[in-house]
Chimera marker file (.cmm) of the C-alpha trace (Angstrom):
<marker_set name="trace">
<marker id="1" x="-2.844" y="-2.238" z="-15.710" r="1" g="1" b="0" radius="0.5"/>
<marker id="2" x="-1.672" y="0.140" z="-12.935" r="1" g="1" b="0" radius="0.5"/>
<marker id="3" x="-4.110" y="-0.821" z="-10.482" r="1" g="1" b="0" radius="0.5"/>
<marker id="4" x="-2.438" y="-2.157" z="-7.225" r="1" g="1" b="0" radius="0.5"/>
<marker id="5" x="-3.071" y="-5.924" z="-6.314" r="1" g="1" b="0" radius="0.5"/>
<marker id="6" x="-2.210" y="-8.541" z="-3.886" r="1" g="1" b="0" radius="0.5"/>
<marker id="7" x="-2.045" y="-6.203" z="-0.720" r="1" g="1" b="0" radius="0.5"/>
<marker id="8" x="-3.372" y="-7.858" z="2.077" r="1" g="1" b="0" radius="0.5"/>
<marker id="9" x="-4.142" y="-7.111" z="6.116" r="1" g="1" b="0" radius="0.5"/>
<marker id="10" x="-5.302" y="-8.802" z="9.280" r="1" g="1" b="0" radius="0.5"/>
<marker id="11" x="-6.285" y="-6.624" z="12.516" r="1" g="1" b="0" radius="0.5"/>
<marker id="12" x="-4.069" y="-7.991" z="15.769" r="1" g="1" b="0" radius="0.5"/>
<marker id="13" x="-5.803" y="-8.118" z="19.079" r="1" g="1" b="0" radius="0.5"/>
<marker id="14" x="-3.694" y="-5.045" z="20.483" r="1" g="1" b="0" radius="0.5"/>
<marker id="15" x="-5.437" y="-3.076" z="17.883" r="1" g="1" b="0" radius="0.5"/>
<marker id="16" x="-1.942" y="-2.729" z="15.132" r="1" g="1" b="0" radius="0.5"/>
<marker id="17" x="-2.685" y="-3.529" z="11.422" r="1" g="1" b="0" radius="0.5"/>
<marker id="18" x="-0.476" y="-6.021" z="9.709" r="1" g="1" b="0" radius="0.5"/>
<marker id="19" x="-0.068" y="-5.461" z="5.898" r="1" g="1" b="0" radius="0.5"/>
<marker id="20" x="1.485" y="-8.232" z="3.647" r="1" g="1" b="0" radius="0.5"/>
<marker id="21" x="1.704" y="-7.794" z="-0.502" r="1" g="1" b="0" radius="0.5"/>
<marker id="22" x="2.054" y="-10.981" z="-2.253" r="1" g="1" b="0" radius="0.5"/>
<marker id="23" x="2.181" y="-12.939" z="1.406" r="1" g="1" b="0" radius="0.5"/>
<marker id="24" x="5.499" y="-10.496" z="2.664" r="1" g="1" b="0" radius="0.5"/>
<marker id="25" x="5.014" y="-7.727" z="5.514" r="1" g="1" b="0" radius="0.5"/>
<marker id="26" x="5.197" y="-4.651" z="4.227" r="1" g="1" b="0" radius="0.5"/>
<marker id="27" x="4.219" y="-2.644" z="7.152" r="1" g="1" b="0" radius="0.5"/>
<marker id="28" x="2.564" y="-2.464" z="10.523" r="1" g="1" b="0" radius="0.5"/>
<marker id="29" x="0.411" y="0.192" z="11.656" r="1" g="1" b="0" radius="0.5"/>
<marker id="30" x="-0.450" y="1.107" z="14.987" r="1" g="1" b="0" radius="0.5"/>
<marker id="31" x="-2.532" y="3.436" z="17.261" r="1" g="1" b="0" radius="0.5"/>
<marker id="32" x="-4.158" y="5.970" z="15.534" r="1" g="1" b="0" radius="0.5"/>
<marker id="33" x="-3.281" y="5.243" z="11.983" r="1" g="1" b="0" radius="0.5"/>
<marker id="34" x="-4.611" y="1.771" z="12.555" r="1" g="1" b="0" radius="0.5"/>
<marker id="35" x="-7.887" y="2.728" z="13.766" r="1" g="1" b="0" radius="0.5"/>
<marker id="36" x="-8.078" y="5.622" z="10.677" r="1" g="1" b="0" radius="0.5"/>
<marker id="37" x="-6.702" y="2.667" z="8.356" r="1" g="1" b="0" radius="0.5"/>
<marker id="38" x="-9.956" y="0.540" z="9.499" r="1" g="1" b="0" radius="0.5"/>
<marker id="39" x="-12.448" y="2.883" z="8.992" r="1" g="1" b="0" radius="0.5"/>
<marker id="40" x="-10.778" y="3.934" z="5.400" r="1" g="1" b="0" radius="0.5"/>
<marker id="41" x="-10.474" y="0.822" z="4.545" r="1" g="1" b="0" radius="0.5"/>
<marker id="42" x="-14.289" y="-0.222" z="5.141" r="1" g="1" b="0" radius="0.5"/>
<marker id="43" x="-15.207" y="3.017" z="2.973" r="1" g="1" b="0" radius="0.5"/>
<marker id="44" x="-13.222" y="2.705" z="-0.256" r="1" g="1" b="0" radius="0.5"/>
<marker id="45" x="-10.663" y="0.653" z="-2.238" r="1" g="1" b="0" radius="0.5"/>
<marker id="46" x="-8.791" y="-1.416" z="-0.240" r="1" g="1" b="0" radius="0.5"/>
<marker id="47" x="-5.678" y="-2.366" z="-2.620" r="1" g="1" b="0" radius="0.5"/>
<marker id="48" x="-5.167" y="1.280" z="-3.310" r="1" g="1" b="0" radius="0.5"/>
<marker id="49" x="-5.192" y="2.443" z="0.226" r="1" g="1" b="0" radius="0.5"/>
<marker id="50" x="-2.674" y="0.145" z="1.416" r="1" g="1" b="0" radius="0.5"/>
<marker id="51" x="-0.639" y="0.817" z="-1.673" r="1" g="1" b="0" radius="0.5"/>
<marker id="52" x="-0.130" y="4.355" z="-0.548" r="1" g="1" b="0" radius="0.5"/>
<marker id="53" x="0.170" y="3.330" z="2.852" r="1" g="1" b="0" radius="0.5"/>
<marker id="54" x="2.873" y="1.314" z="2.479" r="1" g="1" b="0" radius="0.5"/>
<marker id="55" x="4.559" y="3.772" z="-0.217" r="1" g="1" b="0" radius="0.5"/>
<marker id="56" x="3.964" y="1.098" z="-2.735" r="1" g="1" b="0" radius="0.5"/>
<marker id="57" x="2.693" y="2.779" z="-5.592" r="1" g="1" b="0" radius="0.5"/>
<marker id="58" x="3.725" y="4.622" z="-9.048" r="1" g="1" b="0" radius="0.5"/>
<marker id="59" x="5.380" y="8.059" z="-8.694" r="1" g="1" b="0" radius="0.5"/>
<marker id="60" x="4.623" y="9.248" z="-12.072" r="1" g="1" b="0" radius="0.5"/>
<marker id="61" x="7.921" y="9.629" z="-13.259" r="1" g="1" b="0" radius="0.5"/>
<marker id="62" x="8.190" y="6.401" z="-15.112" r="1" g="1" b="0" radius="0.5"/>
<marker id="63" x="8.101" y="7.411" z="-18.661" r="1" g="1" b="0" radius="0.5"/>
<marker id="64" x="10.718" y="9.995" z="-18.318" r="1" g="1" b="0" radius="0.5"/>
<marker id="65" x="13.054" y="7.341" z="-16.688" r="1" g="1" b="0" radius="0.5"/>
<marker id="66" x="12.245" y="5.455" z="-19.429" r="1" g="1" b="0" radius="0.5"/>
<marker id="67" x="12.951" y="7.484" z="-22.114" r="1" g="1" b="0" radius="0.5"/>
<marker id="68" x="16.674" y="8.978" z="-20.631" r="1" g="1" b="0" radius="0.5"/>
<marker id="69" x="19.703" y="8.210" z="-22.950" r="1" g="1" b="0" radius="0.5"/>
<marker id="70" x="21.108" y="5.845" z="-20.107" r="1" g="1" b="0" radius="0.5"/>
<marker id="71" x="17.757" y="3.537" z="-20.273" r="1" g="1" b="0" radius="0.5"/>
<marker id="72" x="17.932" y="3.200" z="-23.979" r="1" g="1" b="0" radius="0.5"/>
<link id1="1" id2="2" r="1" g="1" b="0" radius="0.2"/>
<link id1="2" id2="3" r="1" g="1" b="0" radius="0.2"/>
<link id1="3" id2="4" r="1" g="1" b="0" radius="0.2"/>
<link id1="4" id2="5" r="1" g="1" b="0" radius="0.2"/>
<link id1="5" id2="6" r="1" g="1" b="0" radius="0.2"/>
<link id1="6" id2="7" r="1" g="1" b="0" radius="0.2"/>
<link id1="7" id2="8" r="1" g="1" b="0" radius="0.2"/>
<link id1="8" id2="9" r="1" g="1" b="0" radius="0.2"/>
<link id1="9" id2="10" r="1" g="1" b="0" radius="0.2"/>
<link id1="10" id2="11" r="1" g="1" b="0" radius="0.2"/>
<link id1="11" id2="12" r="1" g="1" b="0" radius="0.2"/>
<link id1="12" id2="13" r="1" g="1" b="0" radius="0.2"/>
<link id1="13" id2="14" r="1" g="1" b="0" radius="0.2"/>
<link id1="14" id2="15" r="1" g="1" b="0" radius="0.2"/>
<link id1="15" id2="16" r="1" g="1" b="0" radius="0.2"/>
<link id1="16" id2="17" r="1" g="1" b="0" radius="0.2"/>
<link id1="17" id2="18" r="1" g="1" b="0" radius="0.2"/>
<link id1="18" id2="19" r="1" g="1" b="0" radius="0.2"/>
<link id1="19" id2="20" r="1" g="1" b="0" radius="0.2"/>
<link id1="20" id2="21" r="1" g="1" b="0" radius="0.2"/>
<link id1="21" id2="22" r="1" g="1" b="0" radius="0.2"/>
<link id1="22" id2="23" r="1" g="1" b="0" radius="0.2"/>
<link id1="23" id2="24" r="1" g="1" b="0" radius="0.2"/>
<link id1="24" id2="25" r="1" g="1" b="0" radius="0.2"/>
<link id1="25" id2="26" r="1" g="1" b="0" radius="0.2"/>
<link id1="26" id2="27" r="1" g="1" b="0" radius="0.2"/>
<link id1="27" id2="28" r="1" g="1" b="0" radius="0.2"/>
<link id1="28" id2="29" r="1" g="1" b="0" radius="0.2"/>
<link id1="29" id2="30" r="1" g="1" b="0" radius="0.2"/>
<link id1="30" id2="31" r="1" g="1" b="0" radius="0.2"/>
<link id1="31" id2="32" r="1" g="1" b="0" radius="0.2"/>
<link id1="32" id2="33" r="1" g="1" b="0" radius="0.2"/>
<link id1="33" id2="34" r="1" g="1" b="0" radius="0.2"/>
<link id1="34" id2="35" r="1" g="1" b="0" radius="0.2"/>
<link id1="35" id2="36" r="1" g="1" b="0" radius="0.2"/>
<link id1="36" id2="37" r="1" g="1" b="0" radius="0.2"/>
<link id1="37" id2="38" r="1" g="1" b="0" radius="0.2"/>
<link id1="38" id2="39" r="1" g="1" b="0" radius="0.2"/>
<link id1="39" id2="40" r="1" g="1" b="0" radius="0.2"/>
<link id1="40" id2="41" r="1" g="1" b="0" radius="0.2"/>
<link id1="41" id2="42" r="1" g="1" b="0" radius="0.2"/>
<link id1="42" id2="43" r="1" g="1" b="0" radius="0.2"/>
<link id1="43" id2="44" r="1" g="1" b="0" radius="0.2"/>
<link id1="44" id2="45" r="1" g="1" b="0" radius="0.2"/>
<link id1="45" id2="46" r="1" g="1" b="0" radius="0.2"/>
<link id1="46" id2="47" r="1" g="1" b="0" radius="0.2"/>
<link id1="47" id2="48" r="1" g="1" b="0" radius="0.2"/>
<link id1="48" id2="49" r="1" g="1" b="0" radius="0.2"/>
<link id1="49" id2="50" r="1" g="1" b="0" radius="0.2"/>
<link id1="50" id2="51" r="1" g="1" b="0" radius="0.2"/>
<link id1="51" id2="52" r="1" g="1" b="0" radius="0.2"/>
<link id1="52" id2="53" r="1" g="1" b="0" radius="0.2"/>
<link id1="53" id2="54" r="1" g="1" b="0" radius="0.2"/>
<link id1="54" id2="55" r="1" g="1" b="0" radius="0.2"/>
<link id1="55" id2="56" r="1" g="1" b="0" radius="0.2"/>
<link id1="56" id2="57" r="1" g="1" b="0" radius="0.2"/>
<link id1="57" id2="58" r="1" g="1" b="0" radius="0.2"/>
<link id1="58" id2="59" r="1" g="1" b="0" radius="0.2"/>
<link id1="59" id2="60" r="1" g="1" b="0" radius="0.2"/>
<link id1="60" id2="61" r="1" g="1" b="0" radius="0.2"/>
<link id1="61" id2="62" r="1" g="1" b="0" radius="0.2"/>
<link id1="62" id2="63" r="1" g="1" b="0" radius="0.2"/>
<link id1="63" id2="64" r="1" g="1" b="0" radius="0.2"/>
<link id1="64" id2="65" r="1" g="1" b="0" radius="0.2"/>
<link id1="65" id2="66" r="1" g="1" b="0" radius="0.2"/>
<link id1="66" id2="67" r="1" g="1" b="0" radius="0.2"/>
<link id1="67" id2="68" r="1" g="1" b="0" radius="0.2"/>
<link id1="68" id2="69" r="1" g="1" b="0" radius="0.2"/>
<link id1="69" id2="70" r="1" g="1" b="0" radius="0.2"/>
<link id1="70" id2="71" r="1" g="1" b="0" radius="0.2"/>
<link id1="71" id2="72" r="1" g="1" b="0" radius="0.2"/>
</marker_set>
């Protein structure tokens, strides 16, 4: 649980990055974030690099917006 799934990307010919989660664009990346993008993503984990780069990811702050009085 936590781990980021169902990212997916695809490499244009003009060199951009296309990200979808769950089949949906989430963000397109071009120049020279795409080309650092490519060579991350070849050297780690793929879900949780495009989680961050598409600002798709947990803040932290979840269990003390879960425990306020108005979320009771």
């Amino acid at each position: 649980m936590g781990t980021p799934e169902g990212f997916d990307w695809h490499e244009r010919g003009d060199g951009s990055v296309v990200i979808t989660h769950h089949g949906s664009m989430a963000t397109v990346l071009r120049g020279r974030r795409a080309r650092d993008f490519v060579e991350d993503v070849e050297a780690g984990d793929d879900q949780e690099l495009m989680a961050r780069v598409t600002g798709n990811y947990r803040r932290g702050n979840e269990r003390t917006a879960k425990q306020h009085p108005r979320n009771r």
